[in-house]
C-alpha positions as CSV (number, residue, x, y, z in Angstrom):
1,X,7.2,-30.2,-4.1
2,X,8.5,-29.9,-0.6
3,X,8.6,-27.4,1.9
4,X,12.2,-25.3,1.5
5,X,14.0,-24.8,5.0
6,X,15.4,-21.1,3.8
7,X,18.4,-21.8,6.7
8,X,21.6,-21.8,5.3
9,X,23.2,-22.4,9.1
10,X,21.6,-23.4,12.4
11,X,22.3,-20.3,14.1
12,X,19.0,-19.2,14.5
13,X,17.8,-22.8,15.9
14,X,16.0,-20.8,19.5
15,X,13.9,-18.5,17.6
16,X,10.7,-18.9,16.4
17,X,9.6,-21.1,13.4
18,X,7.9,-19.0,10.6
19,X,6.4,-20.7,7.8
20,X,5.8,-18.5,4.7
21,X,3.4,-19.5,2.1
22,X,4.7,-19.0,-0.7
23,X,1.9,-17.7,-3.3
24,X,5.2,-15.9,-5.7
25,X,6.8,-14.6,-2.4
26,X,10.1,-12.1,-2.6
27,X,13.1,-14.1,-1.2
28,X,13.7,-11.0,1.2
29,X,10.7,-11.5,2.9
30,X,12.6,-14.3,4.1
31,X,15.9,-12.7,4.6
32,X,14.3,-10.1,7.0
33,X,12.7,-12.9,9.2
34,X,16.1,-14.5,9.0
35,X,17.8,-11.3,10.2
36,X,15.5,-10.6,13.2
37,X,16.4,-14.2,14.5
38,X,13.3,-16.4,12.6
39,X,13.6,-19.9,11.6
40,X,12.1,-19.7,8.2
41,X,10.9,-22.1,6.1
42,X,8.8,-21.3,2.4
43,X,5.5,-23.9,2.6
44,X,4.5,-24.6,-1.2
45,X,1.1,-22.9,-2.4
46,X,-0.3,-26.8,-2.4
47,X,0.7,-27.4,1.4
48,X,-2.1,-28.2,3.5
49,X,-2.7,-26.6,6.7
50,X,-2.6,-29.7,8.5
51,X,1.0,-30.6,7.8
52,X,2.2,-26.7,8.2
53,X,0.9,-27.4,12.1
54,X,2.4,-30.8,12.1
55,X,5.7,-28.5,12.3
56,X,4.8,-27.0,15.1
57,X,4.9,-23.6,13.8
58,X,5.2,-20.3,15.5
59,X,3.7,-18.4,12.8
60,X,2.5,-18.1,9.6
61,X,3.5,-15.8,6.6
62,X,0.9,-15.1,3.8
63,X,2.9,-13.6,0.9
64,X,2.3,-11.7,-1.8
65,X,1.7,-13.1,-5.5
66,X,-0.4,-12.6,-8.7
67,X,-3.7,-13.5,-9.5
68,X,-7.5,-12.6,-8.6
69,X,-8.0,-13.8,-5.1
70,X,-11.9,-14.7,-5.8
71,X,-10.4,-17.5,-8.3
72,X,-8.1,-18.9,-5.2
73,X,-10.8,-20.4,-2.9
74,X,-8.3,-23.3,-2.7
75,X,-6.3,-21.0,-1.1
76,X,-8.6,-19.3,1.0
77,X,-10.3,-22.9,2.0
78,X,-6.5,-23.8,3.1
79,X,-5.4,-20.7,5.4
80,X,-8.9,-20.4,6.8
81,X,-7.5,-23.7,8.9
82,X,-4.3,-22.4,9.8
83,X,-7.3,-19.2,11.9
84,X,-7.1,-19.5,15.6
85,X,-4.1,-21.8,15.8
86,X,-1.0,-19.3,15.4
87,X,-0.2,-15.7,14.8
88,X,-0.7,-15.3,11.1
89,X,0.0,-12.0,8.9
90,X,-0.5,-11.2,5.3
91,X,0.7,-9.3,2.7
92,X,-0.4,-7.8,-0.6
93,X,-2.2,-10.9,-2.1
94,X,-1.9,-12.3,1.8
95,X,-3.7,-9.5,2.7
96,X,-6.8,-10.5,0.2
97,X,-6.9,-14.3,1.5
98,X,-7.0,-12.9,5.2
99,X,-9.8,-10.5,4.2
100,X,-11.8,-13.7,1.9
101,X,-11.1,-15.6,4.6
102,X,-13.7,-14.0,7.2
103,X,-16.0,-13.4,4.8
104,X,-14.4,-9.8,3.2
105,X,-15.2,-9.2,-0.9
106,X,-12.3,-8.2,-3.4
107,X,-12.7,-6.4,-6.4
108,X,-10.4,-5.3,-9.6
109,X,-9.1,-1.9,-9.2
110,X,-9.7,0.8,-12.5
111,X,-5.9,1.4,-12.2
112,X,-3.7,-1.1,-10.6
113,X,-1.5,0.6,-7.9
114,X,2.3,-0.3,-9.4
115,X,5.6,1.3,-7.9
116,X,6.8,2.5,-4.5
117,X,6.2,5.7,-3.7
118,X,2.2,5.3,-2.5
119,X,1.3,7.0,0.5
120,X,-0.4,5.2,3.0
121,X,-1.9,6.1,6.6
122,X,-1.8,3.8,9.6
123,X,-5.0,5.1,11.5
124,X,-4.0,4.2,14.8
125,X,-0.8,6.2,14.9
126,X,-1.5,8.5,12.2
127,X,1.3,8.1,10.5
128,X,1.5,8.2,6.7
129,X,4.1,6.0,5.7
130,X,5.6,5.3,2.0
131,X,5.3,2.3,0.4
132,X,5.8,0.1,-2.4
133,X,2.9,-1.3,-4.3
134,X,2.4,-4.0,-7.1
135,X,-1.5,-4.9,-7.1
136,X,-4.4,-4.9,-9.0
137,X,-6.9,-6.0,-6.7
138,X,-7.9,-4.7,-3.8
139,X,-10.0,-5.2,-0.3
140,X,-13.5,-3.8,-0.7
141,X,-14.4,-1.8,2.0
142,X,-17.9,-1.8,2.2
143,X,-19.2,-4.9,4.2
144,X,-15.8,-5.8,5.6
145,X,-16.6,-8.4,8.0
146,X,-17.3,-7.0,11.9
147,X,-14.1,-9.3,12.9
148,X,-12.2,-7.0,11.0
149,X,-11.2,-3.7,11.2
150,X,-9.3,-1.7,8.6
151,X,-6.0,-0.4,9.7
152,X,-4.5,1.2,6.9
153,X,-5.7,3.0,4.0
154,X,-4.3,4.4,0.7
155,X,-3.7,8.6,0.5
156,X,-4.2,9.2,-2.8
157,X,-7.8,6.7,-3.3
158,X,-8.9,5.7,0.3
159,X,-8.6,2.1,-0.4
160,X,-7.7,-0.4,1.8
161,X,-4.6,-1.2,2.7
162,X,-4.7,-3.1,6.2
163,X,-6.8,-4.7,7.8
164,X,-6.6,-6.5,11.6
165,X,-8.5,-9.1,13.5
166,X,-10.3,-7.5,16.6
167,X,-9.7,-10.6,18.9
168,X,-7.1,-13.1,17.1
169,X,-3.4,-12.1,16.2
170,X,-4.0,-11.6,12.7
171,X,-2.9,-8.7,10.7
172,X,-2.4,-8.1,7.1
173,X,-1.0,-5.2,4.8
174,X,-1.9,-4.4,1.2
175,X,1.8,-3.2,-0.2
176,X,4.9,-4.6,0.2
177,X,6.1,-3.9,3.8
178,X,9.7,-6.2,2.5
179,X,11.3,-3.2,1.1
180,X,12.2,-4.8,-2.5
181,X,12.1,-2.6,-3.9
182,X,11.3,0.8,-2.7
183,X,11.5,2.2,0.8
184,X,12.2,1.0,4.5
185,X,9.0,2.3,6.0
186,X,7.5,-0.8,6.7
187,X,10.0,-2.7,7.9
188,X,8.3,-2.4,11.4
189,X,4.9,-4.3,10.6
190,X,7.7,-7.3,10.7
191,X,8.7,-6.6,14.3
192,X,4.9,-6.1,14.9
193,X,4.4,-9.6,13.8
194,X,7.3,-11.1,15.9
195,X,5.9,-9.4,19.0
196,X,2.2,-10.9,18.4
197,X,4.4,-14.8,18.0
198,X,6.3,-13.5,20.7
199,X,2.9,-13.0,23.3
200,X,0.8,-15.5,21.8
């Protein structure tokens, strides 16, 4: 399988290359880098980090997707090259790799958190924002590795729903901040992204 340049025109040929893994990603995820300027292309789960940074990436995309993260070390192994190389953000099952990846521990949640009105807070700002979840595992908190800090946590069950790298620009969020489906809260953790690919 080969990488899929998601660029139906070369309009956005200046802005930055984003490579999206695709683990079962949304196809909006894409379409919202596309609209905010993004070269995107959609790396197979199977491509190794050394040929996504033969592209000459700008950033990297975890996506969402199903499955137990602990059974993914494959994964993990993979991404963990792609660390100190390139702005990098995660989300849902993203999230988990970014979290295995430095060391963090997942575990099955007693209820899965399913549908898209799950309020979360972002500590920094204090903001609750609502989001749309699909996920059945989750980032434990205790012994999250002292690289990381959590960002975000759930409302209604104090898990954790973001966590950030204290020195790298790494970032990753539990739900789905690509609005599909559910609301537009989170559309913002995209522009947060582009601004880290921006600086770095």
């Amino acid at each position: 399988e080969q990488p899929y340049d998601w660029n139906d025109s070369h309009d956005t040929k200046r802005g930055p290359l984003i490579l999206v893994s695709d683990y079962g990603l949304k196809y909006n995820i894409l379409r919202i880098l596309r609209s905010k300027g993004c070269r995107v292309m959609a790396m197979p789960v199977d491509a190794a980090a050394k040929d996504m940074l033969a592209l000459n990436p700008d950033g990297i995309v975890l996506s969402p997707g199903p499955g137990d993260p602990a059974l993914l070390e494959y994964v993990v192994e993979n991404a963990k090259q792609l660390v100190g190389h390139l702005p990098i953000m995660g989300i849902c099952l993203g999230h988990q790799i970014i979290a295995r990846i430095f060391g963090g521990k997942t575990f099955k949640l007693k209820f899965g958190h399913r549908g898209a009105n799950h309020p979360v807070l972002d500590i920094q700002t204090g903001r609750i924002h609502i989001t749309a979840q699909n996920h059945g595992y989750a980032v434990a908190a205790e012994g999250i590795p002292t690289e990381l800090e959590v960002s975000h946590i759930n409302v209604n069950d104090n898990t954790v729903e973001g966590i950030r790298h204290r020195d790298l620009p790494i970032f990753s969020i539990q739900y789905h901040s690509e609005a599909s489906p559910g609301p537009l809260d989170s559309l913002y953790l995209f522009d947060k992204f582009l601004d880290m690919v921006r600086k770095y």
